[in-house]
N, C-alpha and C positions, 0 to 999 in steps of 0.2 A: 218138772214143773207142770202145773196144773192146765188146762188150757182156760178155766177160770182168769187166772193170776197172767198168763201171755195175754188176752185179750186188755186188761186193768192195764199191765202194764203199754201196751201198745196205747190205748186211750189218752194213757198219763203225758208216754213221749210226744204225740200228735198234738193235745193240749200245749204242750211247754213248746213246741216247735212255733204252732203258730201264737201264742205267745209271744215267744220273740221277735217272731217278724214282725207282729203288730206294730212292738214297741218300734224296731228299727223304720220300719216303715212312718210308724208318727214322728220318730226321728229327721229323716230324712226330706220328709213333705214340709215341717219345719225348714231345714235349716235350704234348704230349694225355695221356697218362697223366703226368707232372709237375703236370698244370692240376689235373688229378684228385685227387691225392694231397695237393697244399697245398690241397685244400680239406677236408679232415678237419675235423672240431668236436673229435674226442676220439680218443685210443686209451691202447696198454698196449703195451710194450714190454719185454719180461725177457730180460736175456742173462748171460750169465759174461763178467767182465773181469777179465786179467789185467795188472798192474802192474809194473817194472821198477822197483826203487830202490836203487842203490846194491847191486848182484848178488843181493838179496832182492827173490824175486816176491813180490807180495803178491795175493791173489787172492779176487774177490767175487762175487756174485751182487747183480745191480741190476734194481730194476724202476723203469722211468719210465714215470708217468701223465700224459695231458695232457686237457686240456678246455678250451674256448671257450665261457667262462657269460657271459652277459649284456655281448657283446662286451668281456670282458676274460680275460687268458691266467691257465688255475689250471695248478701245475705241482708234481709232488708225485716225489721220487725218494730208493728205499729201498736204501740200499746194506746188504749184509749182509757183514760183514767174516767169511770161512771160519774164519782162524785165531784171533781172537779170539773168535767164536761172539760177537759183537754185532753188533747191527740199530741204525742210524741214519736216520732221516728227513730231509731236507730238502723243507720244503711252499713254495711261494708260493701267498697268496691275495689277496684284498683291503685285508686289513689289513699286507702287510708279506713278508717272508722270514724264516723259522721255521727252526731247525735242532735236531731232535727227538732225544730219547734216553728212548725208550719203555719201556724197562724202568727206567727211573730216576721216571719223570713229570717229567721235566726238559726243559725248552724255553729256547732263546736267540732271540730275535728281532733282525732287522736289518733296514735300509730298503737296497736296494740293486734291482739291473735282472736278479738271479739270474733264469733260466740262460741269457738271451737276451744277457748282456754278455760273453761268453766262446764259442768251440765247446768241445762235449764230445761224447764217441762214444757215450751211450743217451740225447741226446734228437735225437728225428729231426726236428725242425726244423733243426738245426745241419747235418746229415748230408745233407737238402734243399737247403740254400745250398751247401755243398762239391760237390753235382751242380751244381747251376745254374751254378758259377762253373769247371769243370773240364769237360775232355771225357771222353764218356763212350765207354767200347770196349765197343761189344756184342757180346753171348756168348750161346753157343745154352739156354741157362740165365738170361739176365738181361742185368745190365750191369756193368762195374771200372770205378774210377773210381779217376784216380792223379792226385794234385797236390802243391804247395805248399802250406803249413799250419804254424799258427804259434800256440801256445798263451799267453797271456795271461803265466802262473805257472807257466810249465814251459818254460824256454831252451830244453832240448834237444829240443824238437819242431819237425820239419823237414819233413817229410810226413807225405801220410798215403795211403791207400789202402782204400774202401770199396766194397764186394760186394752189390748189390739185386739181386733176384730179375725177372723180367717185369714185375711188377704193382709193383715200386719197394720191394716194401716189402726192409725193410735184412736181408742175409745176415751180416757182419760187417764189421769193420773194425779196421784196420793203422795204427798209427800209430810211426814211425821217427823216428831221431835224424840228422845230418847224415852221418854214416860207414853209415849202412842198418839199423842197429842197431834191431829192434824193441822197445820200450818200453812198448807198449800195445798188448793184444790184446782184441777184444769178438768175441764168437759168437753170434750172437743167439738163443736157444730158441722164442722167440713174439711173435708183432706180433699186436695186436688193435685196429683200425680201428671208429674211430664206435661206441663202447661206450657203454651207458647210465652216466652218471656224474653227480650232484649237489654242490653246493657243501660237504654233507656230510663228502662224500670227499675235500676239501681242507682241512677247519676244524682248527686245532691241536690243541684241547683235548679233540674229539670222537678224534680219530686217538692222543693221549695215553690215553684212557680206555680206550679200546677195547682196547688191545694186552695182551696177558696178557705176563707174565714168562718169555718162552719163552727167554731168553738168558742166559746165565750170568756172572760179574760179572769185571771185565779186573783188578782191582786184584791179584790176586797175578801179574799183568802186569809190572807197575812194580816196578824203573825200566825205562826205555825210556834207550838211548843211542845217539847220535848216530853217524853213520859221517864225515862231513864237517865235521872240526874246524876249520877254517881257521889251522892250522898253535899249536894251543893241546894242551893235554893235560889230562885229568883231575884234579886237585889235592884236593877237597875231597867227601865225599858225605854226609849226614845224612840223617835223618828230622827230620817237626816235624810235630807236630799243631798244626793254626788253626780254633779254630771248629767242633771233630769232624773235621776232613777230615785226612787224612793226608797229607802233602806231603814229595814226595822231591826235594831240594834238591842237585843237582849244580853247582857249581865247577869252571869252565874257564877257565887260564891260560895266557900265551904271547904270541904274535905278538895274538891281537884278544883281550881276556877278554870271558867273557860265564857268564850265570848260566842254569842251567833251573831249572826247579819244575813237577813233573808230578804229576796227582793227576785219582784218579776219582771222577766225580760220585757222588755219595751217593743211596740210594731213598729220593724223598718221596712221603708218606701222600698232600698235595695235590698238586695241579700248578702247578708253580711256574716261572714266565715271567719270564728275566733281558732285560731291552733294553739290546743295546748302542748306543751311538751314535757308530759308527767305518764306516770304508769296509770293506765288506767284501775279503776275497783269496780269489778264489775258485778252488779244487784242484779237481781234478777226483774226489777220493776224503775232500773233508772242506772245513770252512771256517774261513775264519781274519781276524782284524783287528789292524791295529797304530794304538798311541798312546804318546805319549811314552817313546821308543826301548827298547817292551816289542811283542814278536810273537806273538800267544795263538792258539792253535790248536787247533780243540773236534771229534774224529772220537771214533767209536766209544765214547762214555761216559768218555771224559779229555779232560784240558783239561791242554792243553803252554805254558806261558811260558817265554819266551827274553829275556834283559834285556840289553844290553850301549850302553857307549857310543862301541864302537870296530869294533861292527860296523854294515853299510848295512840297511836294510830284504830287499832283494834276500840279502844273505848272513845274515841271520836267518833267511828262509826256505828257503834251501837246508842251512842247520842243522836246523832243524825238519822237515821233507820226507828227514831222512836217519833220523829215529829209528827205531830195531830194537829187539828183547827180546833182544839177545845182549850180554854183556862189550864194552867197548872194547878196538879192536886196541891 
């Protein structure tokens, strides 16, 4: 052999060595800073999310809290709806899952595995698993991460696509319908790692008191109508007062009939905690439970019921998930 061709070839092996190491090496820097980062006790996450429903963006400001108290997960997330100018809580603590409406003193409780039974795109636990379980392309800026992705309560989620920095923490994230169509956009403002946080900062009633009346009231909101009728039409619409509350009482006939009643929570002086005891459905912008073929759905200081006995659970909620403040087409 030539000493031409031993020198090529020696060049070739050196290339292909270091090579590999490169890769194992971006390998391993990866998945070491992964070790890293799932070991947080606490942070703070705020970003702008925007929403796709039915050709209305809907669009919020969300802050998710997290802590590791006494080997159990506290999980507290503050969505602010822009265009209603309402702030909604959703807290887990020890005693349960909370779903807050602070300018009201109004709390509903539920037993459920909120927010670990679903992904969602501001808690970064979820956001953690979608790396762990997708490959990641690195970038001279961080890492993309593109996959498969499938939302519990929301069909048309088909992927999704999430943007970490170097150090992991999350840049934004892309979530798509099956034709590419984006649906859901998060940009994240701030990530704040291993923050001091007490049990305090999760308690209902402490997070109830504390909130001043910085939001202004959705009732001359309603009604709210539906984009996705399931081949029914308008028929009937009333008011009716029950108990002090105002209840707007829409009537839909046709191919499924089915009944709304929307209506916003009232300010009480105390703080007043309903418990349901249903499974919760959990949206990524609200939550919701059904019992005897009635679909209740509690965001932003209204509470949506949908009655029918001709439609499924599944198309309940894709009725409910379509409501607007605009006329029916």
């Amino acid at each position: 052999m030539g000493k031409k061709k031993i020198i090529i070839i020696i060049t070739l092996v050196v290339i292909l060595v270091l090579g590999i190491g490169f890769f194992v090496l971006k390998g391993s820097s990866l998945e070491k800073t992964l070790e890293e980062v799932q070991s947080y006790t606490s942070y703070e996450l705020v970003c702008n999310m925007e929403m796709l429903e039915n050709d209305e963006l809907r669009s919020y400001q969300v802050t998710s809290t997290y802590a590791l108290i006494d080997d159990s997960d506290y999980y507290k997330v503050e969505l602010y709806d822009k265009s209603l100018n309402q702030s909604q809580i959703i807290v887990k603590n020890s005693d349960g899952v909370f779903v807050l409406t602070p300018t009201l003193n109004q709390a509903f409780q539920f037993k459920s595995e909120w927010p670990n039974n679903t992904p969602k795109p501001y808690i970064y636990q979820s956001l953690l698993d979608f790396l762990s379980n997708n490959e990641a392309i690195k970038e001279s800026d961080g890492y993309r991460v593109k996959g498969e992705m499938t939302y519990d309560n929301d069909s048309r989620v088909a992927s999704q696509e999430v943007v970490f920095d170097k150090q992991l923490n999350p840049v934004s994230v892309n979530v798509y319908d099956s034709d590419g169509v984006e649906i859901i956009n998060v940009e994240v403002t701030s990530f704040s790692p291993d923050i001091s946080l007490t049990i305090d900062d999760f308690d209902e009633e402490t997070l109830l008191s504390s909130t001043t009346n910085a939001y202004s009231s959705v009732s001359t909101s309603l009604p709210l109508y539906p984009v996705s009728l399931m081949g029914s039409v308008l028929e009937t619409e009333q008011i009716a007062t029950i108990d002090d509350m105002t209840n707007h009482i829409l009537k839909f006939t046709g191919e499924k009939n089915f009944t709304i009643i929307e209506s916003s929570l009232s300010e009480s002086e105390d703080i007043e905690v309903t418990y349901i005891d249903s499974d919760v459905i959990d949206l990524i912008d609200g939550i919701a439970y059904y019992e005897d073929n009635q679909l209740t759905y509690i965001a932003s200081g209204i509470v949506c019921s949908i009655y029918s006995n001709d439609l499924t659970e599944e198309e309940m909620l894709t009725v409910i998930s379509s409501m607007q403040s605009s006329t029916v087409k």
